[in-house]
C-alpha positions in Angstrom: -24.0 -2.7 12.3 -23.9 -4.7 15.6 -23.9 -7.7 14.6 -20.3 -8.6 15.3 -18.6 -7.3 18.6 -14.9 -8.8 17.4 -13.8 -8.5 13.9 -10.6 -9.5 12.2 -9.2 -7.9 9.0 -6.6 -9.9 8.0 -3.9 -8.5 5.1 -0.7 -10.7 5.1 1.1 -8.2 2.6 2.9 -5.3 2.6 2.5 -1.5 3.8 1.2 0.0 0.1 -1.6 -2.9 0.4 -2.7 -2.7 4.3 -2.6 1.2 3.5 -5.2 0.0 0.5 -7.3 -1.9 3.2 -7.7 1.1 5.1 -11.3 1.2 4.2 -12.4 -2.0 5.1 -10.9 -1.3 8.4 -13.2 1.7 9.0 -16.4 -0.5 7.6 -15.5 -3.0 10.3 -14.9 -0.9 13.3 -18.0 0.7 12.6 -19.4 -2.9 13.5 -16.7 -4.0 16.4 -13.5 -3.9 17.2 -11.1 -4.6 15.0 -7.7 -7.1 14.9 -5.4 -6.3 11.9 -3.5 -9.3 11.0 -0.8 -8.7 8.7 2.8 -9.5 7.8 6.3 -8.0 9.2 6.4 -5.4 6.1 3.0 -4.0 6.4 2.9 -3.3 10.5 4.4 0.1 9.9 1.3 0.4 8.4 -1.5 -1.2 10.3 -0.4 1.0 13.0 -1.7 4.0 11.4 -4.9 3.1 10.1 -7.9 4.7 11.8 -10.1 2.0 13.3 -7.0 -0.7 14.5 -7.6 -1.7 17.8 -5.3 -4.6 17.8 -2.3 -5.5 15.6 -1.1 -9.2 15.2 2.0 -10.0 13.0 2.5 -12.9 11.5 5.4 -14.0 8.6 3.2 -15.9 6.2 4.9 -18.5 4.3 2.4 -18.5 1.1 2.5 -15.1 0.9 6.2 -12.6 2.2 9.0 -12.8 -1.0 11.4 -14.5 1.5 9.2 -16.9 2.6 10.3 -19.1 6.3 9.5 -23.1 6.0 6.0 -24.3 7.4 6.5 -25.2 10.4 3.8 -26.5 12.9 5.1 -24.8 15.7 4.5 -21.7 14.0 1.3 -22.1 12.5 0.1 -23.5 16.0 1.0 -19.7 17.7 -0.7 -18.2 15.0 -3.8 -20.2 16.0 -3.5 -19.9 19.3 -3.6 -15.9 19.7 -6.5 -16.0 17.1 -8.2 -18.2 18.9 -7.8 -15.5 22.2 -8.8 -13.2 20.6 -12.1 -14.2 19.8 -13.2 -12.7 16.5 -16.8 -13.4 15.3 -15.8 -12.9 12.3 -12.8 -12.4 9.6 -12.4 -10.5 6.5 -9.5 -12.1 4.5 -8.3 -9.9 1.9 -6.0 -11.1 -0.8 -4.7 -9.4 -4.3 -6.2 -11.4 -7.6 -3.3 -13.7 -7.8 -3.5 -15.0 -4.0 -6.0 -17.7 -2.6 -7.6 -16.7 0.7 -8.5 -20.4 1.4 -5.1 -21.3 3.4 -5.4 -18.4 6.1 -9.2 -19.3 6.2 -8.4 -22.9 6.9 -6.0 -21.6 9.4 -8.8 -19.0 11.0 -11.5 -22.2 10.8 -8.9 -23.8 13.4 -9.0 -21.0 15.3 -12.7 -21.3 15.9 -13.4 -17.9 13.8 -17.5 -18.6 13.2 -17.9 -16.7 10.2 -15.2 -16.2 7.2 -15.8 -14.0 4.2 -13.0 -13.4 0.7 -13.2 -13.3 -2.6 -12.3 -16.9 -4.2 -12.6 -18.0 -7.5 -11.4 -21.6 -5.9 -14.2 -24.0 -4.6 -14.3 -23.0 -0.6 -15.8 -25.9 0.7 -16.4 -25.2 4.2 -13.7 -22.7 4.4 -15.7 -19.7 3.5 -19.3 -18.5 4.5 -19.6 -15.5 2.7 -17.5 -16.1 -0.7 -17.4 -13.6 -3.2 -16.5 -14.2 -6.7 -14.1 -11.6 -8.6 -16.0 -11.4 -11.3 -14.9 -7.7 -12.3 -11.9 -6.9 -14.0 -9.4 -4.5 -12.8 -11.6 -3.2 -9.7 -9.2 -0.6 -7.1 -7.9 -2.3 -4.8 -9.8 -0.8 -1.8 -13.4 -1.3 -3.6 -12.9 -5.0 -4.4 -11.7 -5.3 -0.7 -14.7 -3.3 0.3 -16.9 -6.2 -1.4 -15.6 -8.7 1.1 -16.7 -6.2 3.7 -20.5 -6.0 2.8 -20.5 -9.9 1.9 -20.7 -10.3 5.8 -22.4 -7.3 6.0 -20.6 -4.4 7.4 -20.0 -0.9 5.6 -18.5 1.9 5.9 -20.2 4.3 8.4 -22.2 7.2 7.0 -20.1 10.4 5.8 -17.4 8.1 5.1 -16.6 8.0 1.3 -14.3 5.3 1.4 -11.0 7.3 0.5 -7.4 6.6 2.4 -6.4 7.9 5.7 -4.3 7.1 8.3 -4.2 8.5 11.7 -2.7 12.5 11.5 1.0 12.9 11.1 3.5 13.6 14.0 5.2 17.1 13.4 7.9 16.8 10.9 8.7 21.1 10.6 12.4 19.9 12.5 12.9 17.7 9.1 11.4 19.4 6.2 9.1 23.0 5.5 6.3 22.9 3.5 5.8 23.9 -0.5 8.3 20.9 -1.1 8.0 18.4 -4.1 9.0 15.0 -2.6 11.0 12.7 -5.1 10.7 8.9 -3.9 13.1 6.6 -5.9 12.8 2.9 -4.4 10.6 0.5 -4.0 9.8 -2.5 -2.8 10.4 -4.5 -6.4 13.5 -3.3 -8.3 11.0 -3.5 -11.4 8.5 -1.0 -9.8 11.1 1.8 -9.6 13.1 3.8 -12.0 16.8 3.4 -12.3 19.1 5.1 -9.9 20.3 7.1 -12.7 17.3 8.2 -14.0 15.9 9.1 -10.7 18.9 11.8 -10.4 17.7 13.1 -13.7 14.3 14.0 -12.4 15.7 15.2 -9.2 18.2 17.5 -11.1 15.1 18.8 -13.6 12.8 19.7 -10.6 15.1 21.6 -9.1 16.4 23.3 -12.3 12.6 23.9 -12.5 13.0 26.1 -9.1 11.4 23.4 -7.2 12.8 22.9 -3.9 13.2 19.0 -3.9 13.3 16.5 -1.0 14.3 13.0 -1.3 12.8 9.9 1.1 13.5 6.3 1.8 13.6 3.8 4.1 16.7 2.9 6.3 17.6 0.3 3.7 17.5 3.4 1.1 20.1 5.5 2.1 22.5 4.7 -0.3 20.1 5.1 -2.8 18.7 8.5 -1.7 22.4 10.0 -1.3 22.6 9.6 -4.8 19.7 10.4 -6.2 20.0 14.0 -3.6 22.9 14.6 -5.7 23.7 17.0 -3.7 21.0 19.1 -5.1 18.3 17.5 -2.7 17.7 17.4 0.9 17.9 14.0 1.6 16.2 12.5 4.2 16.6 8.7 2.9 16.4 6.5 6.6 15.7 9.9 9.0 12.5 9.1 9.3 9.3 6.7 10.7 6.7 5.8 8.4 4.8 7.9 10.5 6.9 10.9 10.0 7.0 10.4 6.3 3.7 10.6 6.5 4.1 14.4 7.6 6.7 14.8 5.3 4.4 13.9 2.3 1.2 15.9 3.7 3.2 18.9 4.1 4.5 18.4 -0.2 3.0 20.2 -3.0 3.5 17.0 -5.1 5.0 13.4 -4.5 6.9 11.9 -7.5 7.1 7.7 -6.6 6.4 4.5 -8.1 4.2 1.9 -7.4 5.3 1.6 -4.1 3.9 2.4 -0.5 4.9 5.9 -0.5 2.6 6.7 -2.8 -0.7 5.1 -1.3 0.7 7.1 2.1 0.3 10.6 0.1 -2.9 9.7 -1.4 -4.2 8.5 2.5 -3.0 11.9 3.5 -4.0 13.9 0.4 -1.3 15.0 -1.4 -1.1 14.6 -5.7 1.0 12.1 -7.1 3.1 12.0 -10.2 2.7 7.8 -10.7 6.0 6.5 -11.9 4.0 3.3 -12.6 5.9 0.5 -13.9 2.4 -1.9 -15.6 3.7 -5.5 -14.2 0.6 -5.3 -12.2 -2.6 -3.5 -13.4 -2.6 0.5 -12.6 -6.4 0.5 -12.8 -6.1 -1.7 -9.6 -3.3 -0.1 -7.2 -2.5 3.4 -9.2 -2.9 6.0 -6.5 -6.4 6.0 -4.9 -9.0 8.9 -4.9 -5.9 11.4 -5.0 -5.0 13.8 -8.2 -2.3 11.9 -10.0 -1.2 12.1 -13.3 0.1 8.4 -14.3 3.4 8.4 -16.3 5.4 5.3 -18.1 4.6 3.4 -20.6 1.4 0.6 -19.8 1.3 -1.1 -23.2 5.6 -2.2 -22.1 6.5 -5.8 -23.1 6.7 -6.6 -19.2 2.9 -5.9 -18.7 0.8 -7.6 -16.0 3.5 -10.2 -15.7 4.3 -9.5 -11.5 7.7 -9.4 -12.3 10.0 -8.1 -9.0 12.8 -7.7 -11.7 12.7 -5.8 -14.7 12.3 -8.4 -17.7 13.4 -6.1 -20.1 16.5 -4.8 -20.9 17.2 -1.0 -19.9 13.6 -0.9 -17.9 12.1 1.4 -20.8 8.4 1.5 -19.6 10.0 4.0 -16.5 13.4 5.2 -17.9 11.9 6.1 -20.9 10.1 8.8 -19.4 11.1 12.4 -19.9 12.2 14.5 -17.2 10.7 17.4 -18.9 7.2 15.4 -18.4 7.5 14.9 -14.7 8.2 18.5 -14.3 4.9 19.2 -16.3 3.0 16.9 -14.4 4.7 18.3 -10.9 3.7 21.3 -11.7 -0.1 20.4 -12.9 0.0 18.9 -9.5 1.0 21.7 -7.4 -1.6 24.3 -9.0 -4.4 21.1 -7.7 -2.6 21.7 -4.4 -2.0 25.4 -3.9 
């Protein structure tokens, strides 16, 4: 396990996916230190994974929704602070749908020795440790874990490879314990329920008795005030990631979507009732090595198509679901937790 002193983990996407590469992160600080390199909406993130020495941001134009135009400038700053920093080696991790072969060329610039990713592209001299994805509909954090041992580092011993960040700041000024937390957005419009429907489940929970509290991000608010519905505390933009973090560990249950929320409960242990909308597979980011029930229908027409928008007219695969089954499943979720 010494056989790199520097290592860089490199995850240009957003929080719910660096949260996913939390493992390889401990499987490489167990061999150096390690450099997270990631994009604007997953440094929340980064910063709370156990094993990050060093964070570098970096707006990737192949990869963020918004993308910025290449320009050489920018790619030549990216370079540069790689290139200070020294890694002797980098683990590029990328969803199924994403090349790791631009970054590597990038890195190969940068004078980063060794390279390892899954690519089912050619790699020419890109790559010295490729690995092929030859196994469908892997977890996330396993098939990253893959890219780890290609250039052979693993997770240290007593480590079973679940999610963690780094422990919660204390959140008993916001929120008590023995809550159910109710997280309506997400980072694709597709990947959440409506508005209206979110209400719905709010308002059965707490007809249920359950004492409900509502999250978001700043952009949220407007959301979260209405799906409180005055029934709900609301703490839609009151809080860091961090924070939400202890807001979620101190829940008997999280209800969310696909969405980063949910990977933060899992990484602090808390069940999830998976809203999970099936334009990406839920055998690959459902929540990991958490009890979750999974709810919405996965057979929908807009199946494994990565849409950001719902294709289908009145999002059935998550309004469909019945309020009376989330309660159900909250409550399955809370005897797990008691």
């Amino acid at each position: 396990m010494d056989k790199y002193r520097r290592v860089l983990v490199a995850r240009l996407d957003s929080d719910g996916d660096v949260l996913l590469a939390g493992p390889v992160v401990r499987a490489a600080a167990a061999g150096g230190e390690v450099t997270l390199l990631c994009g604007p909406q997953g440094e929340q993130a980064a910063r709370l994974l156990p094993g990050v020495a060093g964070v570098v941001v970096w707006r990737c134009p192949w990869v963020v929704v918004d993308p910025p135009p290449v320009r050489e400038q920018d790619v030549a700053a990216l370079v540069a602070t790689v290139r200070a920093r020294r890694p002797d080696v980098a683990l590029v991790l990328t969803s199924f749908h994403q090349s790791p072969l631009p970054l590597a060329l990038l890195l190969r610039l940068a004078g980063v020795p060794e390279i390892a990713a899954i690519s089912a592209d050619y790699p020419g001299s890109l790559l010295d440790h490729r690995v092929r994805d030859d196994e469908a509909d892997v977890p996330e954090p396993e098939r990253a874990l893959r890219v780890a041992a290609a250039a052979g580092l693993a997770l240290p011993d007593g480590d079973s490879g679940e999610l963690r960040v780094l422990p919660p700041p204390d959140v008993s000024h916001l929120v008590g314990t023995g809550h159910v937390v109710v997280h309506p957005g997400a980072s694709a419009p597709a990947r959440m329920p409506s508005p209206r429907h979110s209400r719905r489940l709010v308002e059965a929970l707490a007809a249920r008795g359950h004492r409900v509290v509502v999250t978001g991000g700043p952009a949220e608010r407007a959301l979260t005030a209405d799906v409180a519905a005055g029934v709900a505390a609301d703490l839609g933009g009151r809080t860091t990631f961090a924070e939400l973090a202890g807001v979620l560990a101190r829940a008997r249950a999280v209800v969310v979507g696909n969405t980063a929320a949910a990977h933060l409960a899992a990484a602090v242990g808390t069940p999830v009732v998976s809203l999970f909308s099936p334009v990406v597979p839920a055998a690959r980011w459902a929540p990991y090595r958490v009890p979750h029930v999974l709810l919405g229908d996965q057979g929908a027409a807009c199946a494994a198509t990565r849409a950001r928008a719902c294709p289908v007219a009145g999002h059935p695969c998550l309004d469909s679901v019945d309020p009376a089954e989330v309660v159900a499943a909250v409550d399955e979720m809370s005897s797990v937790a008691a």
